[in-house]
C-alpha positions in Angstrom: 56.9 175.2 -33.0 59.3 176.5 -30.7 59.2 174.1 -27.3 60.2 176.5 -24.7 57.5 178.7 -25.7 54.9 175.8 -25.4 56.5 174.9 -21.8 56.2 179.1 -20.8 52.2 178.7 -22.0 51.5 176.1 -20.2 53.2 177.1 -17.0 51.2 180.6 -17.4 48.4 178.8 -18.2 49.0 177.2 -14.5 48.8 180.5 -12.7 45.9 182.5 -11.2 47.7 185.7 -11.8 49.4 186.9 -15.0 51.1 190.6 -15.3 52.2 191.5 -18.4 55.5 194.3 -18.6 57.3 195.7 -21.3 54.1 195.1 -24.1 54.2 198.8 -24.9 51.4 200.1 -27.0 50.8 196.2 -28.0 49.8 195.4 -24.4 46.2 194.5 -24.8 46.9 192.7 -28.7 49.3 190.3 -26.8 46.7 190.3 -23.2 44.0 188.8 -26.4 46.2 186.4 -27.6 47.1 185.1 -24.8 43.8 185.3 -23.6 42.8 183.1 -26.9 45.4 180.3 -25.6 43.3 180.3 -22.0 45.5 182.1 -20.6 43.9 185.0 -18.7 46.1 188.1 -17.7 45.2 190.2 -14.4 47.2 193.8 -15.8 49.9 195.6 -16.7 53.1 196.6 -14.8 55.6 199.5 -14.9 58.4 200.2 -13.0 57.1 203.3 -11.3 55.1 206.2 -12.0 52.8 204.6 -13.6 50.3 207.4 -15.9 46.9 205.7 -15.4 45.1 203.3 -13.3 43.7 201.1 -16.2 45.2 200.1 -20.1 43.0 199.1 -23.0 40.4 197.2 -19.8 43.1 195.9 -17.4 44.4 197.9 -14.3 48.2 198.9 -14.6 50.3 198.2 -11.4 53.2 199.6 -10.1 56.0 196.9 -9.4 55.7 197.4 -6.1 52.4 197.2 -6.2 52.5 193.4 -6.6 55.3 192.0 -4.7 53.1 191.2 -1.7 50.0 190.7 -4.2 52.1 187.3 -6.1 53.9 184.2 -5.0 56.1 181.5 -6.9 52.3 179.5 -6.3 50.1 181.6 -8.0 51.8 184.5 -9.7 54.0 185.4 -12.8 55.7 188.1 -14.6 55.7 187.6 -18.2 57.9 190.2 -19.9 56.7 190.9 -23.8 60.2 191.8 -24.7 63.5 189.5 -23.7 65.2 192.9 -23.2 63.1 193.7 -20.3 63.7 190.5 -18.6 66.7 191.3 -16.4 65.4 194.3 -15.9 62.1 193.2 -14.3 63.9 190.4 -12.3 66.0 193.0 -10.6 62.9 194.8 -9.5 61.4 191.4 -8.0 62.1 189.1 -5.2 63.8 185.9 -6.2 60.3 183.9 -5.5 58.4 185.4 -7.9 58.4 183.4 -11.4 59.2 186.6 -14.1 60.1 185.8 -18.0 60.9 187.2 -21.0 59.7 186.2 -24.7 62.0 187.3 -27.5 61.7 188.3 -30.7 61.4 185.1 -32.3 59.4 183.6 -29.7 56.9 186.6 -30.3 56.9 185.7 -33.6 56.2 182.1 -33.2 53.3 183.4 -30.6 51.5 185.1 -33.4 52.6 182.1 -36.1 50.5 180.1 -33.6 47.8 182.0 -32.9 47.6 182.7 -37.4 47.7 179.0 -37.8 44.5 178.6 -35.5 42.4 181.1 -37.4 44.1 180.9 -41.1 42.1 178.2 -42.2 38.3 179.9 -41.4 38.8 183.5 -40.5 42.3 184.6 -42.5 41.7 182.9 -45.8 40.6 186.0 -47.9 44.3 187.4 -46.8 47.0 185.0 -47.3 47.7 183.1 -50.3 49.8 180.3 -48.9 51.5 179.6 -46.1 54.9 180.0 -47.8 53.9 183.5 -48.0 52.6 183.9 -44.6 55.8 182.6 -43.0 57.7 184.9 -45.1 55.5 187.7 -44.2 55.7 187.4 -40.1 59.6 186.5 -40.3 60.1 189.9 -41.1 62.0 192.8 -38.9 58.5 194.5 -38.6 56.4 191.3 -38.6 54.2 192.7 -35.4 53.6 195.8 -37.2 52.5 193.7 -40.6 50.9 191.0 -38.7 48.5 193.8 -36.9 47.6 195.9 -39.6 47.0 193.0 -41.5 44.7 191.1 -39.6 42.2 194.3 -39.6 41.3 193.1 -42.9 38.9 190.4 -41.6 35.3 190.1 -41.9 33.5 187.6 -40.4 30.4 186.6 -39.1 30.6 183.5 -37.0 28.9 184.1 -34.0 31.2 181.0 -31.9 34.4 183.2 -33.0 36.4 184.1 -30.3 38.0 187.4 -29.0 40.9 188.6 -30.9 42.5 191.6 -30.4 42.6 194.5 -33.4 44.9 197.6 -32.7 44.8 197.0 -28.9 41.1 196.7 -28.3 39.5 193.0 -28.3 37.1 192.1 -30.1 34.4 189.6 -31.4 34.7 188.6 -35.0 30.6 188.5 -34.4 31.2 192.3 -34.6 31.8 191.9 -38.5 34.6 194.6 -38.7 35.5 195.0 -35.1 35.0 198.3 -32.7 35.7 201.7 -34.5 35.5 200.0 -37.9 32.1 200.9 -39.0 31.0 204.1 -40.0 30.5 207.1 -38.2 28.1 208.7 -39.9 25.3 206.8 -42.7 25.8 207.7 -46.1 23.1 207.2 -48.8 24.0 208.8 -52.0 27.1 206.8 -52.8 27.6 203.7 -55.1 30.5 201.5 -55.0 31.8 200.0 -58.5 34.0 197.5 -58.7 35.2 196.3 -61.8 37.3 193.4 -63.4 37.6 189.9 -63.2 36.5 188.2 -60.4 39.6 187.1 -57.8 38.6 184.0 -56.8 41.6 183.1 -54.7 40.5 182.6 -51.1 37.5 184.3 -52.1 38.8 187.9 -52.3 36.4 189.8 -54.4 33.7 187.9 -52.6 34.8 188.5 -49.5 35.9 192.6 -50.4 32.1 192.8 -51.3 30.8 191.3 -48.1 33.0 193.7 -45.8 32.0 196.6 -48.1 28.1 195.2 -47.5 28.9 195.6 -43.6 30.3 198.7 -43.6 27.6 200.1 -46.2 23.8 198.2 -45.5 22.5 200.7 -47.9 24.9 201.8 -50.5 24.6 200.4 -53.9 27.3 198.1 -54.8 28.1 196.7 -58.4 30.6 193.7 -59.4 31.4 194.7 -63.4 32.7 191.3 -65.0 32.8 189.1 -67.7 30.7 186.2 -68.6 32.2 182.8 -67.5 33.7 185.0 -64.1 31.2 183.9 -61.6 29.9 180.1 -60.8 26.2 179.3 -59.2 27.3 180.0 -55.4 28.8 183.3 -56.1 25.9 184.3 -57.7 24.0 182.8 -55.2 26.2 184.9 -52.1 26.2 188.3 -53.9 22.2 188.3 -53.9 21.9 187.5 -50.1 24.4 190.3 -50.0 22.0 192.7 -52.5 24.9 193.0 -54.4 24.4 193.6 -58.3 26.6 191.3 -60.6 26.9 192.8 -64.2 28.3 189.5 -66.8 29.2 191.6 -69.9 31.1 190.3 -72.9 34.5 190.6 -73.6 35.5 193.4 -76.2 37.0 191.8 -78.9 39.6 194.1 -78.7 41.3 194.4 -75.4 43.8 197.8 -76.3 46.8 198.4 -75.4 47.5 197.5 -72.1 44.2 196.2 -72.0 43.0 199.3 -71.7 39.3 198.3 -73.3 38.7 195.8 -70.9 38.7 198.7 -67.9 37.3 201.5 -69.8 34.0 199.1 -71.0 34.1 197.2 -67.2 33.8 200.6 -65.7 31.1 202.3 -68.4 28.9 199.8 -68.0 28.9 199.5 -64.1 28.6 203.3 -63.8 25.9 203.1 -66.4 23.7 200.7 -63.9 24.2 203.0 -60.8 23.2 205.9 -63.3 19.9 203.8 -64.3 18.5 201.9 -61.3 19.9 204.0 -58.7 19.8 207.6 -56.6 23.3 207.5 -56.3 24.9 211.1 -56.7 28.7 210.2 -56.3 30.5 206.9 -57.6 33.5 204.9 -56.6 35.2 203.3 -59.3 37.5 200.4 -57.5 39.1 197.0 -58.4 38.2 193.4 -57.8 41.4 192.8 -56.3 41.4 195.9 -54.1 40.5 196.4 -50.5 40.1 199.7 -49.1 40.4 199.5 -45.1 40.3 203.5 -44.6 37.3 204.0 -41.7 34.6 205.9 -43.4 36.2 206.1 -46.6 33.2 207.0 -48.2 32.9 209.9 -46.3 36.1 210.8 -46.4 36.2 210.7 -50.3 32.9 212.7 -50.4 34.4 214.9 -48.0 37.2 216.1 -50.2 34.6 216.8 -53.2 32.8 219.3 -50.8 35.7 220.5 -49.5 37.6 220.8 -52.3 35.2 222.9 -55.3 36.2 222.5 -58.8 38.4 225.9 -60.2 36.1 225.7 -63.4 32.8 224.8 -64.6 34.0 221.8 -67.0 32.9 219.4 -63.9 30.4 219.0 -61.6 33.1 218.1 -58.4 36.6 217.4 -58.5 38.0 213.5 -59.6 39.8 212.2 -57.0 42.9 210.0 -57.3 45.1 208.5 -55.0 48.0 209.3 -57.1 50.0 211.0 -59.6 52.8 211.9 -61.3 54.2 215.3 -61.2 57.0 215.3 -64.2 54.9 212.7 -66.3 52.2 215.1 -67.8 48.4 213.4 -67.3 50.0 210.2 -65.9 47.4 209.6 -63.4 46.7 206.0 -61.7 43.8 204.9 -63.3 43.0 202.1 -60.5 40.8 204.0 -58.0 38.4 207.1 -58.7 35.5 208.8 -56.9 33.9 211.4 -58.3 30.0 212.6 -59.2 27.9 210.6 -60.8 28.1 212.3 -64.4 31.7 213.6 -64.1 32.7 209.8 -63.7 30.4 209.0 -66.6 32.6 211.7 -68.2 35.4 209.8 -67.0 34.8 206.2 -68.8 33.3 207.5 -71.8 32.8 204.9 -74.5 35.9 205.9 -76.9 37.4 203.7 -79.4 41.3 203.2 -79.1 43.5 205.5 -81.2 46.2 204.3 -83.2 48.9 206.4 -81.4 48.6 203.6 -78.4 50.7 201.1 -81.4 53.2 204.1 -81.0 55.0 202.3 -78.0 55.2 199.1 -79.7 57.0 200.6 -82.8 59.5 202.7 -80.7 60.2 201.4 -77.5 63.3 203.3 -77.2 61.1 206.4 -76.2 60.1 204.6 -73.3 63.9 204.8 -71.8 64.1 208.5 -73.0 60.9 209.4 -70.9 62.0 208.4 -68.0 65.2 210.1 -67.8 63.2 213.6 -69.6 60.6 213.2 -66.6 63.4 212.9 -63.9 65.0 216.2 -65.0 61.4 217.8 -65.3 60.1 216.4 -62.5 62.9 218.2 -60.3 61.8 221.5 -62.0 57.9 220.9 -62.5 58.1 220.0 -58.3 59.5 223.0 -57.1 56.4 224.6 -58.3 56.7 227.3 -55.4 60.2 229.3 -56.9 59.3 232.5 -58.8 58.8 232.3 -62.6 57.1 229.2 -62.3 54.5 230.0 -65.1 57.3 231.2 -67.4 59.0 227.7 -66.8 55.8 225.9 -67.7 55.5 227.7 -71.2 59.4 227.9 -71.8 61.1 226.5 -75.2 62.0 223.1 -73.2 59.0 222.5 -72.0 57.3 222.5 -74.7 60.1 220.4 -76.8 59.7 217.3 -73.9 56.2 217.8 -74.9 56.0 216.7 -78.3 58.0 213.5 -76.5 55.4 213.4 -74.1 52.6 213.2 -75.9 53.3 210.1 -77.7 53.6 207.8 -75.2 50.5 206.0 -74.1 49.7 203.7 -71.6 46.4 202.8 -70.0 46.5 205.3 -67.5 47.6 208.0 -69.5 44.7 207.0 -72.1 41.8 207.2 -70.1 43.3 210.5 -68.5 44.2 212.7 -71.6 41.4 211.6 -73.9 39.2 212.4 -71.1 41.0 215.7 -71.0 40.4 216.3 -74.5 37.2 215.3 -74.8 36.0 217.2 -71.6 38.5 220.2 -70.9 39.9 221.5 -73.6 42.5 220.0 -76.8 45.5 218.6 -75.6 48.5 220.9 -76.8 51.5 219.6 -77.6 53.7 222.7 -76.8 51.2 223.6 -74.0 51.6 219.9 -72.5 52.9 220.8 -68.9 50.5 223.6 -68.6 47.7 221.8 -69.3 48.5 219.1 -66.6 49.2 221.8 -63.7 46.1 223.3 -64.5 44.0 220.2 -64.4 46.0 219.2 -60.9 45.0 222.7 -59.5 41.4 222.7 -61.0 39.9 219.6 -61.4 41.9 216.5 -59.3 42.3 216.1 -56.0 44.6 213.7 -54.5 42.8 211.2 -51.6 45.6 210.2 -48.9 46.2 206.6 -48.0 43.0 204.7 -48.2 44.9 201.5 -46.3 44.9 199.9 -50.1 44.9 196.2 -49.9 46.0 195.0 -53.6 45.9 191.1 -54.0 48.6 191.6 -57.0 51.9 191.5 -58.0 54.3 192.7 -55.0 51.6 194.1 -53.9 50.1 190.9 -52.4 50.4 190.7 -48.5 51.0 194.5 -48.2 49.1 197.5 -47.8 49.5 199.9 -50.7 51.4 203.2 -49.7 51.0 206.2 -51.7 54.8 206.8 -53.2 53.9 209.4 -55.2 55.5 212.6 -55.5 52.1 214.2 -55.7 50.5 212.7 -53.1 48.0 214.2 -51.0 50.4 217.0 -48.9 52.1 217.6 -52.0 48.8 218.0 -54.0 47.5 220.1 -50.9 50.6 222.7 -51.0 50.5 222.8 -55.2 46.7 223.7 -54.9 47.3 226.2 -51.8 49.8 228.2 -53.9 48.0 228.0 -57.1 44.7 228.2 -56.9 
């Protein structure tokens, strides 16, 4: 712990009147902080021309302002950034106390401040502290450090005030000001499905801040037997959450593709049963979505958005997909109606083409240098002849390559397709995909997807896809 930092706390913590300068838009997040050590601050200052009279619940002065307002007895100026500090002293009289905290020492500040809460309120978001060291010693550690503390839900009425996106806030609060809903919503279920993450709690914990964002939306853990112990079980029914224990297929499919497909089926099958529920989100156990009023806004897109055929009742929506990979759709998140997602996770038995990989892993390499030259091609959707390009000679060659690779995602997708659109065509491949892009799938943007996996961990998932939402949006504006 950095000692000059402890020495500049305690001296602040010494004086009646605290003015914070240079904290930018993370003014008040630093005022709560600081505010968390005991140390109370009495505003912000600017240099001149200042554009309001109060920030985030603290008045703004000008520097002026508060030379005859401060002495070296009472008063300091604590610059948020170290480049400000010379700048602020040349604005004040030599009497008045004013310091700067650099980089590292903001660092540290927030270091502190995680090591006083990690243990109680943070646990569901860091796996170790190796991790969480690594995390806030980045170049954008602030930036990480604030969008990933609005992950927390608590309930503890003695927390204190911390600060979320510049407004503070009581923990009491569950999610915080502006987290909760805007509007009820009573015809959604919530499915989440796989085995239980018990690390820090993280399923357990997902459910409970989906529980107090959602009092009355069904929600359904899909697992395994042997996933949950006595006081999970025991938490998810103060919760009213449903936990389904199913056994394991005995055949888990390539890329364990069963395990999802039966997870899935039957939790969708429970909402379809003992619920109302019109519209379904199928999620992950080690998934968090952080998106205010994501139900809504998912929903939203369905209304917004009507299917281009009568094969569905509402558009699927995804959070990604590939454009030059025909049907290549991540399989990890869907919303959709409630039969449509039935539809979706159909109880199908594994074909043999998924051993096709195994035998020739060579097509593997081919496909992904076929789907870079394609993808430049299928992308530029807009340039005239685009139909022809879809149905020319090439096209339908990569096809026949395309069609026999298989991997989960692309399983659940085409088979689905088949089943419930019309016959996957070899030579017709690329078609077929635009068509189902433009008719029946809409792409959700970023969702704030926490995923407690792989390099994923400690990170908010960013949709990287090519056909992401604004790409999706201009491909169904042209072509529908």
């Amino acid at each position: 712990m950095d000692a000059n930092l402890n020495d500049l706390l305690l001296f602040c913590k010494g004086k009646s009147r605290l003015f914070l300068y240079g904290a930018g838009d993370f003014g008040a997040t630093y005022a709560g902080i600081l505010q968390y050590f005991g140390i109370k601050a009495t505003g912000f200052v600017v240099t001149r021309n200042k554009k309001s009279e109060m920030f985030c619940g603290l008045p703004v002065y000008e520097i002026d302002e508060i030379i005859n307002e401060i002495n070296e007895y009472d008063g300091v100026v604590l610059s948020m950034s170290s480049m400000f500090q010379d700048e602020v002293k040349a604005l004040l009289p030599d009497y008045v106390p004013a310091y700067g905290i650099s980089h590292g020492a903001s660092v540290e500040l927030q270091k502190m401040y995680t090591d006083k809460l990690i243990p109680e309120k943070l646990s569901s978001i860091f796996s170790d502290l190796d991790v969480r060291n690594k995390l806030l010693s980045g170049a954008h550690s602030s930036d990480i450090f604030f969008r990933t503390i609005t992950s927390i839900c608590n309930d503890d009425e003695d927390d204190p005030d911390f600060v979320i996106h510049g407004e503070i806030v009581n923990l009491k609060k569950g999610v915080g000001y502006g987290r909760l809903p805007s509007f009820p919503i009573h015809d959604v279920a919530i499915v989440m499905q796989g085995p239980i993450c018990t690390a820090h709690d993280f399923t357990l914990n997902t459910a409970a801040f989906y529980r107090k964002l959602y009092p009355y939306v069904p929600i359904v853990i899909s697992t395994w037997l042997g996933e949950t112990d006595e006081s999970f079980r025991c938490a998810c029914k103060d919760l009213d959450i449903v936990i389904l224990e199913n056994e394991l297929p005995s055949e888990p499919g390539f890329c364990h593709v069963n395990y999802q497909i039966t997870s899935s089926r039957l939790g969708i099958k429970y909402i379809s049963d003992y619920t109302k529920a019109k519209y379904v989100l199928k999620c992950r156990t080690d998934q968090r979505i952080n998106k205010k009023d994501f139900l809504i806004y998912l929903q939203g897109l369905l209304n917004n958005f009507l299917p281009g055929g009568d094969k569905l009742k509402t558009r699927l929506c995804f959070v990604e997909a590939h454009v030059g990979f025909p049907f290549f759709i991540a399989d990890f998140l869907s919303f959709g109606s409630l039969s449509d997602m039935e539809k979706l996770y159909y109880n199908r038995i594994e074909i043999h083409e998924c051993d096709y990989v195994r035998k020739h892993q060579d097509y593997f390499y081919k496909l992904v240098n076929i789907s870079r030259c394609v993808s430049d091609r299928f992308s530029n959707y807009r340039y005239e002849g685009f139909t022809e390009f879809l149905r020319s000679k090439a096209v339908k060659n990569n096809g026949h390559t395309f069609s026999k690779f298989l991997n989960a995602e692309l399983f659940i997708i085409r088979t689905f397709f088949n089943e419930y659109i019309e016959n996957v065509s070899e030579e017709r491949l690329f078609e077929q995909y635009a068509d189902f892009l433009k008719n029946y799938v809409v792409i959700a943007d970023n969702l704030m997807l926490y995923w407690y996996k792989y390099q994923f961990k400690l990170r908010l998932w960013r949709d990287s896809s090519e056909n992401a939402y604004e790409r999706w949006l201009e491909f169904y504006c042209l072509y529908h």
